[in-house]
MOPAC internal coordinates of N, CA, C and O (Angstrom, degrees):
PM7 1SCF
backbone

  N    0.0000 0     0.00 0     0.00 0    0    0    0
  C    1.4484 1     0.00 0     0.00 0    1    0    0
  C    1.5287 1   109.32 1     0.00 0    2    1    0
  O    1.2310 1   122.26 1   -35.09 1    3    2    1
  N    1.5436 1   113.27 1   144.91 1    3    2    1
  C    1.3193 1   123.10 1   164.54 1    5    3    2
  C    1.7965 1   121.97 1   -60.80 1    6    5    3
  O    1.2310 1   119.90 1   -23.56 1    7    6    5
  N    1.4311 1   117.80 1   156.44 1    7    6    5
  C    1.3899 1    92.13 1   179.99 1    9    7    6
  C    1.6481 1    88.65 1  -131.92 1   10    9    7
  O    1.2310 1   122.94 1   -23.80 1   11   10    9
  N    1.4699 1   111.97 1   156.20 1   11   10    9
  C    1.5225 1   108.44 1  -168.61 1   13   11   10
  C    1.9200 1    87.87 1  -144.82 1   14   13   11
  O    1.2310 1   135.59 1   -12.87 1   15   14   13
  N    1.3862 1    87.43 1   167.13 1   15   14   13
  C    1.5257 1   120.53 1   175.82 1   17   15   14
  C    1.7353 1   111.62 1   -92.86 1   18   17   15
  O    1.2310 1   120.55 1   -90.85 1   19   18   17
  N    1.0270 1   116.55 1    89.15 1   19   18   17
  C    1.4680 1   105.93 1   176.69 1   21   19   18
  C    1.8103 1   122.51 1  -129.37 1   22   21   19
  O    1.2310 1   133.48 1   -70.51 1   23   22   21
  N    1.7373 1    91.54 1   109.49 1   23   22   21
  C    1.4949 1   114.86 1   165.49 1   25   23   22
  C    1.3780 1   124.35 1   -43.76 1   26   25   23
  O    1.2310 1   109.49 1  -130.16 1   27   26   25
  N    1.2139 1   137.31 1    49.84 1   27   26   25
  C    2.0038 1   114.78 1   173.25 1   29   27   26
  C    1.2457 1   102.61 1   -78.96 1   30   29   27
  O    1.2310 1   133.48 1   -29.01 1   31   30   29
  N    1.7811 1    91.56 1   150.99 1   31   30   29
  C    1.1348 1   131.88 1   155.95 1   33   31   30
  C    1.3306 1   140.64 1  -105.67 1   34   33   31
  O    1.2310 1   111.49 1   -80.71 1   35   34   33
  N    1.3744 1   133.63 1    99.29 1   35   34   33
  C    1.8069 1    90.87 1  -169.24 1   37   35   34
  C    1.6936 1    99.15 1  -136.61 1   38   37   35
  O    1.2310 1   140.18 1     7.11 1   39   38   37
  N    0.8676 1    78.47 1  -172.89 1   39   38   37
  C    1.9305 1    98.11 1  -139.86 1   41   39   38
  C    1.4555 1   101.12 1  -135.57 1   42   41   39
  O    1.2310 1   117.65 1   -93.19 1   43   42   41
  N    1.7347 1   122.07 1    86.81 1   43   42   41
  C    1.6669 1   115.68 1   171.11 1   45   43   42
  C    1.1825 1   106.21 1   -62.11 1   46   45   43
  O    1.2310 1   123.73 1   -50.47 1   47   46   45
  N    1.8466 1   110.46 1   129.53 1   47   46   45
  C    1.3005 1   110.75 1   172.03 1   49   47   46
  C    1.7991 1   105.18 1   -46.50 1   50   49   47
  O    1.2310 1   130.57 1    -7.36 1   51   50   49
  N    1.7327 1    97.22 1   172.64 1   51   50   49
  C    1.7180 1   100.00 1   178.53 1   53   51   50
  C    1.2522 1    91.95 1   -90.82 1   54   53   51
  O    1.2310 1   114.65 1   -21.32 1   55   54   53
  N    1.4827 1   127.74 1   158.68 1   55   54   53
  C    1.4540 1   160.72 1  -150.88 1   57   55   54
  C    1.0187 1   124.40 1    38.79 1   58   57   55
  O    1.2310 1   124.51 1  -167.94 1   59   58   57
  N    2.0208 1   108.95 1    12.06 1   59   58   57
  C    1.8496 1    89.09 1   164.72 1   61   59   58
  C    1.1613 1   121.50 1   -83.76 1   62   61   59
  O    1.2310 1   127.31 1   -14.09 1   63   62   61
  N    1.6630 1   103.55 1   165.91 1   63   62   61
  C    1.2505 1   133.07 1  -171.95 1   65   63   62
  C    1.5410 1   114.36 1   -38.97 1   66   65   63
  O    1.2310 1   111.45 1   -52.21 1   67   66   65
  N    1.1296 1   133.71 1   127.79 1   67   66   65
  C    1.5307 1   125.18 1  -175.06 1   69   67   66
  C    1.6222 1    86.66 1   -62.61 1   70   69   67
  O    1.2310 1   120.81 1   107.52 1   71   70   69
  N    1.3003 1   116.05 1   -72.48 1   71   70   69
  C    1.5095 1   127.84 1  -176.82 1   73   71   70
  C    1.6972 1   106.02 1    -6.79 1   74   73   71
  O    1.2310 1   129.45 1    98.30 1   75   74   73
  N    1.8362 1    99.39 1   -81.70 1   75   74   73
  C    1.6226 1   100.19 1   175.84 1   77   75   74
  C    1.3136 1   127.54 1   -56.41 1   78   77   75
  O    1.2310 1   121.12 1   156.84 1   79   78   77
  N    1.7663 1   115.46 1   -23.16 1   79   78   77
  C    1.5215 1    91.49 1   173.40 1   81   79   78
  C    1.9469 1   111.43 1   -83.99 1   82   81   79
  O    1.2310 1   122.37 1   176.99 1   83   82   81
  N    1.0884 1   113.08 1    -3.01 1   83   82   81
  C    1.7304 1   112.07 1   167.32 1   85   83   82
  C    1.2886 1   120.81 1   -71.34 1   86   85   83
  O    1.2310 1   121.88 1   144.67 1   87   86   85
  N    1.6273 1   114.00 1   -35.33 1   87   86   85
  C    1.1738 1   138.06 1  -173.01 1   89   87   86
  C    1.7609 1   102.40 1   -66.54 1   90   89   87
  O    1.2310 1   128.33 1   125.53 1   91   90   89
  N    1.2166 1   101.57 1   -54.47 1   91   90   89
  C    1.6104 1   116.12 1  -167.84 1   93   91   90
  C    1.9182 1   108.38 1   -69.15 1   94   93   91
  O    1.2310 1   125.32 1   131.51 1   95   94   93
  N    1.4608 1   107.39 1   -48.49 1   95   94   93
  C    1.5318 1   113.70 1   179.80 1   97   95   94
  C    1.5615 1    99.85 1   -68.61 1   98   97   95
  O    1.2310 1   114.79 1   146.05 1   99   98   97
  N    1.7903 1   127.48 1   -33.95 1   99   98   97
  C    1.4044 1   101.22 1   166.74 1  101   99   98
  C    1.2900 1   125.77 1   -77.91 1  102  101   99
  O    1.2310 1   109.05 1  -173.58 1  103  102  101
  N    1.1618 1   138.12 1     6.42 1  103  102  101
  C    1.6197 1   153.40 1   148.76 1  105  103  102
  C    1.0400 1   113.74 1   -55.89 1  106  105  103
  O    1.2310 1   120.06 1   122.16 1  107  106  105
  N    1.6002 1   117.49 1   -57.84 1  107  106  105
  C    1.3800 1   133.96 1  -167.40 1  109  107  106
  C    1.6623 1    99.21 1   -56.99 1  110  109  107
  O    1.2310 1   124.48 1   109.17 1  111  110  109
  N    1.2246 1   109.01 1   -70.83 1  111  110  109
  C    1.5113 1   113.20 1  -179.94 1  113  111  110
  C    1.5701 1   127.78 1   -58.36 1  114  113  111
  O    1.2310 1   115.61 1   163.47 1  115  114  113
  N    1.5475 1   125.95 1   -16.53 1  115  114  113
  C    1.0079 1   113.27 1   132.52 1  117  115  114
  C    1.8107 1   130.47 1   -66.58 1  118  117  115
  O    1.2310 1   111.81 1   155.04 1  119  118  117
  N    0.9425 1   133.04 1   -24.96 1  119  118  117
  C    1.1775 1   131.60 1   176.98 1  121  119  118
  C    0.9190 1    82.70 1   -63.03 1  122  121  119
  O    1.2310 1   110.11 1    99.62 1  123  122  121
  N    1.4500 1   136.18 1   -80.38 1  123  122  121
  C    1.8745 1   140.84 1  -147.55 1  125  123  122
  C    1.4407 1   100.43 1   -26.65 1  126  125  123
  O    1.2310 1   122.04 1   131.85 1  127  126  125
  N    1.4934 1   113.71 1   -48.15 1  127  126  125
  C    1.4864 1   122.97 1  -161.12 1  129  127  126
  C    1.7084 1   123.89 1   -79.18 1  130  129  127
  O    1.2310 1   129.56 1   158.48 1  131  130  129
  N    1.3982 1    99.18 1   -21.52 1  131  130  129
  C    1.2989 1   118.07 1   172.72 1  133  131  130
  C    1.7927 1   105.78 1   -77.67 1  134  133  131
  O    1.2310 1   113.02 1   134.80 1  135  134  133
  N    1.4415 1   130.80 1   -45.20 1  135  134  133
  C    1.0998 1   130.14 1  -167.22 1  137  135  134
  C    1.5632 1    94.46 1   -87.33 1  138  137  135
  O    1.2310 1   111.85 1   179.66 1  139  138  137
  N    1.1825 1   132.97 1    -0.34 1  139  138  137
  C    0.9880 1   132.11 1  -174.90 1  141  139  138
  C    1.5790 1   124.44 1   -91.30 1  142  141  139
  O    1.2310 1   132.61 1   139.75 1  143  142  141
  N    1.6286 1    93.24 1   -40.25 1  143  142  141
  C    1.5246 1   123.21 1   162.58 1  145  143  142
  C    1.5862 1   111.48 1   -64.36 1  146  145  143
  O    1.2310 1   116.96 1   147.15 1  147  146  145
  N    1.3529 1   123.38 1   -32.85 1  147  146  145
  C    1.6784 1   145.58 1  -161.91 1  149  147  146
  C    1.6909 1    83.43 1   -94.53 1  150  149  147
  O    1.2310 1   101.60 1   174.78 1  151  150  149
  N    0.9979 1   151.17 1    -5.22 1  151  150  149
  C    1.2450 1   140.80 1   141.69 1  153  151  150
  C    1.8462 1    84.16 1    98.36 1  154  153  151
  O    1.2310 1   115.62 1  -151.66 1  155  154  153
  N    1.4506 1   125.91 1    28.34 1  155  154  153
  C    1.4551 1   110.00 1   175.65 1  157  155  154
  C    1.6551 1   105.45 1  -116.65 1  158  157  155
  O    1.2310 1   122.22 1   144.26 1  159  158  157
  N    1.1052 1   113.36 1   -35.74 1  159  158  157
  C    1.8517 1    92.50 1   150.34 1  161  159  158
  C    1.4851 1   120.40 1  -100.96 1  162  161  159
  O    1.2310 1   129.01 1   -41.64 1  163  162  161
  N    1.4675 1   100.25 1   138.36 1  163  162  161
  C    1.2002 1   110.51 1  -168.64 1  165  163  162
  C    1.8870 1    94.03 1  -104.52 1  166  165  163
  O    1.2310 1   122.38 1   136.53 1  167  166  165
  N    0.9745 1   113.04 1   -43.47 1  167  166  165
  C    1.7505 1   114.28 1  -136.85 1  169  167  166
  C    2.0059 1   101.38 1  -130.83 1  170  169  167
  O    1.2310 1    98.55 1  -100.82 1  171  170  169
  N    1.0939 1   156.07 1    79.18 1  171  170  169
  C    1.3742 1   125.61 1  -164.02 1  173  171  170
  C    2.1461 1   101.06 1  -126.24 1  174  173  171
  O    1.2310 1   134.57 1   -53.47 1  175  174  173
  N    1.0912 1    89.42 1   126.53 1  175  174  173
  C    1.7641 1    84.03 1  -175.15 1  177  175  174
  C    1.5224 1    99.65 1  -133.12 1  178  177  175
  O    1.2310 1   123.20 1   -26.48 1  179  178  177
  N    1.8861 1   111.47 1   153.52 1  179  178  177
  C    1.6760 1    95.28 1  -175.42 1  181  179  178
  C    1.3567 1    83.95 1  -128.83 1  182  181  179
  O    1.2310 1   117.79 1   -53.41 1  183  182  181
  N    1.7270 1   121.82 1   126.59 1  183  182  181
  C    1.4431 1   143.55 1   152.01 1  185  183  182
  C    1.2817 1    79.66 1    -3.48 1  186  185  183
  O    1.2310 1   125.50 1   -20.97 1  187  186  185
  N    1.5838 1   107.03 1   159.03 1  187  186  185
  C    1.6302 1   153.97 1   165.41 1  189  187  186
  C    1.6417 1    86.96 1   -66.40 1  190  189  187
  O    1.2310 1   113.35 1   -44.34 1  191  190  189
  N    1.1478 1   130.18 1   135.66 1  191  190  189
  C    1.6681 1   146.58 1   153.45 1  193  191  190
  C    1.6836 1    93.79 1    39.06 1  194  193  191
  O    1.2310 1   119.73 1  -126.17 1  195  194  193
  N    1.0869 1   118.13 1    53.83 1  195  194  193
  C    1.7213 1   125.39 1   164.36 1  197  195  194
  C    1.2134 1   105.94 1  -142.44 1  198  197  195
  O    1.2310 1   121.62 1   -49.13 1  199  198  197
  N    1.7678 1   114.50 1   130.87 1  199  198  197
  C    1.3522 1   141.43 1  -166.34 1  201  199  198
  C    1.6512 1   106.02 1   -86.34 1  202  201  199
  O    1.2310 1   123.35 1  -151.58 1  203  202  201
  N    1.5982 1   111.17 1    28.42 1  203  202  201
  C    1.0115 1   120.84 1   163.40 1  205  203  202
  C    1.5590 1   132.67 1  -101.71 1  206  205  203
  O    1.2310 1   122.10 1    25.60 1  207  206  205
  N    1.5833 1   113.59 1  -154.40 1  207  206  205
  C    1.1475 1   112.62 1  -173.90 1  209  207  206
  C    1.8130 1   112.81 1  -156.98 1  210  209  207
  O    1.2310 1   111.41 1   -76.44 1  211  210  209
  N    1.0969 1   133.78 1   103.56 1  211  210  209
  C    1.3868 1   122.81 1  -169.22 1  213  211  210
  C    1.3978 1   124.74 1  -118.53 1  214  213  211
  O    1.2310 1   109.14 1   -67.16 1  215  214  213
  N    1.6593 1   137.94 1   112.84 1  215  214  213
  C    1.4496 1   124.67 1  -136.12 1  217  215  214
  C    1.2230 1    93.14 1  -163.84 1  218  217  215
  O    1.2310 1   118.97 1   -31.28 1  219  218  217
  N    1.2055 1   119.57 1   148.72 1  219  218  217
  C    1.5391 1   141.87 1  -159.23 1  221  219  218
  C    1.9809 1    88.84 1  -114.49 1  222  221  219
  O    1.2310 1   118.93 1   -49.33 1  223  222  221
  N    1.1308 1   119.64 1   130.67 1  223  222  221
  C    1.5429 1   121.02 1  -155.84 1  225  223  222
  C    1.6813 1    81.77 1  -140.74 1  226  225  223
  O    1.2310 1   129.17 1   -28.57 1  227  226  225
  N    1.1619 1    99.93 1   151.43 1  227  226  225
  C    1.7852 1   111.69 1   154.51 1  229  227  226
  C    1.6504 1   121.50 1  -131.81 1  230  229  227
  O    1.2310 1   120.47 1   -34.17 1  231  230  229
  N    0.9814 1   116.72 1   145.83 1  231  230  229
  C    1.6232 1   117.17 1  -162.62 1  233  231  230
  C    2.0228 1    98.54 1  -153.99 1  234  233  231
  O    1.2310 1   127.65 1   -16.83 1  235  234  233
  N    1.2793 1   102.89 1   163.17 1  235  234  233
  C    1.4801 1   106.09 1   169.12 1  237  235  234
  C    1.4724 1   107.27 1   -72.93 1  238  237  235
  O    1.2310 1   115.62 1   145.61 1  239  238  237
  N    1.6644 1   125.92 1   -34.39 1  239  238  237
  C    0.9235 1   113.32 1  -176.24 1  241  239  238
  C    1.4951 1    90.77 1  -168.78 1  242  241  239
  O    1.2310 1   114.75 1     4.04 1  243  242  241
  N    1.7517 1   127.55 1  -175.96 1  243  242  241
  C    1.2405 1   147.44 1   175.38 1  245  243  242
  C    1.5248 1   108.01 1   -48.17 1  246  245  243
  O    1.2310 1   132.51 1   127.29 1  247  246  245
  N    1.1262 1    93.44 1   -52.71 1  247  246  245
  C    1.7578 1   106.36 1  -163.14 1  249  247  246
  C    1.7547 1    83.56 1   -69.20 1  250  249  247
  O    1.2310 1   118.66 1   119.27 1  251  250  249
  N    0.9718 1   120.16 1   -60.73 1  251  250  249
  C    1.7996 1   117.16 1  -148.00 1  253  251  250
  C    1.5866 1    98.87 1   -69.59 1  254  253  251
  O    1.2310 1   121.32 1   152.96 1  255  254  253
  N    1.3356 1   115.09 1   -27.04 1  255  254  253
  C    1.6173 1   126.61 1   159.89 1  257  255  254
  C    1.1504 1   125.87 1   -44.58 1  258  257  255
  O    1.2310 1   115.86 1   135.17 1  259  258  257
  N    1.3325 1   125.47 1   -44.83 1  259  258  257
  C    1.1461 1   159.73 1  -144.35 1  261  259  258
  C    1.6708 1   102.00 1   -97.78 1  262  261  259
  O    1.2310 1   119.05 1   114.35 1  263  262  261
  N    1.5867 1   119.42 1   -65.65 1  263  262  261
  C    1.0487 1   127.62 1  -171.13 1  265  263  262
  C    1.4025 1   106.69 1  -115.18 1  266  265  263
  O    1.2310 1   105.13 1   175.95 1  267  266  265
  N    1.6047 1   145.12 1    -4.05 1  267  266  265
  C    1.0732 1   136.25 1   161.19 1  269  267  266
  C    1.5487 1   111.53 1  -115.15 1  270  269  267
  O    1.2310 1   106.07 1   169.27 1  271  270  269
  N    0.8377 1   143.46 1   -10.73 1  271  270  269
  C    1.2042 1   136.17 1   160.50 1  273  271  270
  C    1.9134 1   120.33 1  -111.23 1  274  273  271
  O    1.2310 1   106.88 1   120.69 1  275  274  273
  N    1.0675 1   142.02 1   -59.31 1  275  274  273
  C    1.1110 1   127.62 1   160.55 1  277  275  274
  C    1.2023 1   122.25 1   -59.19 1  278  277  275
  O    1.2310 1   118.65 1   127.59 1  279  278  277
  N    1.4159 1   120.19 1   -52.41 1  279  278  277
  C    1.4880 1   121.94 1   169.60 1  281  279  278
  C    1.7305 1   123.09 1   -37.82 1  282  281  279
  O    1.2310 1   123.32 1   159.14 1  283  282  281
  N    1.7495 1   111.23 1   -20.86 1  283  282  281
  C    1.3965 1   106.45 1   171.66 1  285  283  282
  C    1.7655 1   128.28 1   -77.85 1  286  285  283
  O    1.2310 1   124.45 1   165.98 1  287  286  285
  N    2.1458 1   109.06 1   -14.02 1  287  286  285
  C    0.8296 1   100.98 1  -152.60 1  289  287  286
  C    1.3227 1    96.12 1   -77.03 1  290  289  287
  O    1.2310 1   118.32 1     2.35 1  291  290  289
  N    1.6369 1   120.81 1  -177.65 1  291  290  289
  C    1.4634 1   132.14 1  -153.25 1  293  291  290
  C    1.7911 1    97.06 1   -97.20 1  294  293  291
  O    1.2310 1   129.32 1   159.16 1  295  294  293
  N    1.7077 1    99.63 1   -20.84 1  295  294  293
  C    1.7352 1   108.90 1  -166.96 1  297  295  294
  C    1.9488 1    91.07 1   -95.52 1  298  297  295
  O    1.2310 1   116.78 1   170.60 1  299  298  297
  N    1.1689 1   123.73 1    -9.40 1  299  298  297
  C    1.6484 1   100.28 1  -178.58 1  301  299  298
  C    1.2236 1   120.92 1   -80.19 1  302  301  299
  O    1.2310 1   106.97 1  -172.04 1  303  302  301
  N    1.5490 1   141.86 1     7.96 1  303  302  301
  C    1.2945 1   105.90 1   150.87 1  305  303  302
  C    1.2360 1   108.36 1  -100.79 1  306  305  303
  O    1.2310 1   117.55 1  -143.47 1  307  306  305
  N    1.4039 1   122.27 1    36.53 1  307  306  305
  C    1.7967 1   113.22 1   136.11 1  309  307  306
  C    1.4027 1   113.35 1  -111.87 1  310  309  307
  O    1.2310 1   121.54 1  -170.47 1  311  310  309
  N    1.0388 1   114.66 1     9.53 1  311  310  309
  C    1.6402 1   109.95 1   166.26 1  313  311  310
  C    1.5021 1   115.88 1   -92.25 1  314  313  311
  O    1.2310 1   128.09 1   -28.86 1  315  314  313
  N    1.3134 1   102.02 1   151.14 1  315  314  313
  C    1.5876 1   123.48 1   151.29 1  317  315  314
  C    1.3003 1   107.02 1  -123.82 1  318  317  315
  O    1.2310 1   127.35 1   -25.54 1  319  318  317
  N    1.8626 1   103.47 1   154.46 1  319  318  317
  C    1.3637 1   104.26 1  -157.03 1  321  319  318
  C    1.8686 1    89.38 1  -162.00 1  322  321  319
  O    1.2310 1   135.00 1   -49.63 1  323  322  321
  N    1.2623 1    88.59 1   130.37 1  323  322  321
  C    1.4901 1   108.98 1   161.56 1  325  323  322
  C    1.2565 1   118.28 1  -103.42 1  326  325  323
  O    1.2310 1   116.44 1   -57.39 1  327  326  325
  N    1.3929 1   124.37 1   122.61 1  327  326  325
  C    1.4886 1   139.83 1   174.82 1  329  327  326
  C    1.5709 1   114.69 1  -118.60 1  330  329  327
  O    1.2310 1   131.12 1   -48.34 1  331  330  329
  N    1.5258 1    96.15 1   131.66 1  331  330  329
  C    1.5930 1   106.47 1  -175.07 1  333  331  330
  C    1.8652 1    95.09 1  -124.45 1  334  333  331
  O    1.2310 1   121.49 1   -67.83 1  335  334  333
  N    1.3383 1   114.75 1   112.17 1  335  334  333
  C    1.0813 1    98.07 1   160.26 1  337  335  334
  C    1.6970 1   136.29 1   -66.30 1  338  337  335
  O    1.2310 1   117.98 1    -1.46 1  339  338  337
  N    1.3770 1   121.46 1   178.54 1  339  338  337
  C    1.3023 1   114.07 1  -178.95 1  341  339  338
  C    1.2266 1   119.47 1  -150.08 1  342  341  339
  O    1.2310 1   119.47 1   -24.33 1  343  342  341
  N    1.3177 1   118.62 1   155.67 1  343  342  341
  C    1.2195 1   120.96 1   173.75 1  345  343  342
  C    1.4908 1   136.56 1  -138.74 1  346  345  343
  O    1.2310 1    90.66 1   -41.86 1  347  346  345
  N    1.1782 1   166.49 1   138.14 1  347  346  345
  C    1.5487 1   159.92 1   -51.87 1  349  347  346
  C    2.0505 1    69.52 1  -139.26 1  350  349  347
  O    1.2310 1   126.45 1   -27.69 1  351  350  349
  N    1.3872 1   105.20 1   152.31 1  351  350  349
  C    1.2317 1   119.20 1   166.56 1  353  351  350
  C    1.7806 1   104.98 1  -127.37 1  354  353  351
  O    1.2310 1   132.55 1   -45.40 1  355  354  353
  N    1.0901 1    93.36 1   134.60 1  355  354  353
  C    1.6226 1    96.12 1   167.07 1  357  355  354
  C    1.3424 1   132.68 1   -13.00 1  358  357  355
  O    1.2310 1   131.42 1   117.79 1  359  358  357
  N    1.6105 1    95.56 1   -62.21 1  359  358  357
  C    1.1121 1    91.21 1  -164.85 1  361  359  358
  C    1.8792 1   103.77 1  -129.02 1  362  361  359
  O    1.2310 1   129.44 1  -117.00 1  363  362  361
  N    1.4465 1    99.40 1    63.00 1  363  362  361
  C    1.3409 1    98.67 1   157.64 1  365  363  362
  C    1.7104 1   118.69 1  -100.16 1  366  365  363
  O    1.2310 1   132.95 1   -23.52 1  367  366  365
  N    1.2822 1    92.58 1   156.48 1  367  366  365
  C    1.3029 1    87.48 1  -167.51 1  369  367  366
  C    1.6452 1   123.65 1  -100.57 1  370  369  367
  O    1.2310 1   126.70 1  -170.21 1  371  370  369
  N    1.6270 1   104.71 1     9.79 1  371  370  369
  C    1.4811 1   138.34 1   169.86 1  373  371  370
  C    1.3966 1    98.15 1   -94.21 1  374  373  371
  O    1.2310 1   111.70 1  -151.76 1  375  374  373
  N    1.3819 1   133.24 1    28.24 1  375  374  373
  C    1.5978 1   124.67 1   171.24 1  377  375  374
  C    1.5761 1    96.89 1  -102.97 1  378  377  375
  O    1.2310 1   129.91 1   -55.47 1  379  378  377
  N    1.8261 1    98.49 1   124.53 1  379  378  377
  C    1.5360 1   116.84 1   175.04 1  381  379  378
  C    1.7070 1    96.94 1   -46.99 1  382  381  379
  O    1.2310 1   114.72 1   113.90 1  383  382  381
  N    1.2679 1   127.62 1   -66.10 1  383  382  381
  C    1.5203 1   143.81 1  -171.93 1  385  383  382
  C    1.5016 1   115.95 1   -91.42 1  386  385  383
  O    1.2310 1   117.46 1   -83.74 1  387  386  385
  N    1.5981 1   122.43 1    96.26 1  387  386  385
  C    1.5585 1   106.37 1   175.39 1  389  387  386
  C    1.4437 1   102.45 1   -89.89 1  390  389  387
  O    1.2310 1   109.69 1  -167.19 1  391  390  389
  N    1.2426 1   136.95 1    12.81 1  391  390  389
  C    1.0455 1   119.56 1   160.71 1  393  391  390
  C    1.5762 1   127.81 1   -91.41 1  394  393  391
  O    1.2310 1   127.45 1  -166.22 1  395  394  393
  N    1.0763 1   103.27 1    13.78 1  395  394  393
  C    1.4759 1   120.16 1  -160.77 1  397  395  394
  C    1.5773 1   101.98 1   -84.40 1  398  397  395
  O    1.2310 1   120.10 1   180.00 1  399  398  397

């Protein structure tokens, strides 16, 4: 699997239900835990006082990211989300293989 950088944001429309948005973030966080177990989130941290979200994800690719793994959570159609894929740098020092 690919591993990517992905920013969400999300944003309850105005006048929903307090109820449904409690309902939905306790969904969300079980999902979190399931894709988490599925080896597709690896990493997820949210900025100091930012209504964001920042998480190291793995997927076969963009597209399968896109629509099989973020696309399942219960919070994405209130998210927006920037994704940067990534790839092994030389010289990290978290590389399984430095000879690679």
């Amino acid at each position: 699997m690919h591993e990517f950088l992905v920013e969400l944001t999300t944003t309850v429309p105005d006048g929903t239900d307090p109820a449904e948005v409690d309902r939905v973030r306790a969904a969300e966080a079980v999902r979190a835990g399931e894709l988490a177990a599925g080896g597709h989130l690896v990493r997820l941290w949210r900025p100091v006082g930012e209504p964001r979200s920042v998480g190291l994800w793995r997927a076969d690719d963009e597209a399968a990211l896109r629509r099989d793994v973020l696309g399942t959570l219960p919070l994405w159609p209130w998210m927006t989300a920037t994704i940067t894929a990534l790839q092994s740098h030389p010289n990290d020092p978290g590389r399984a293989d430095a000879s690679a």
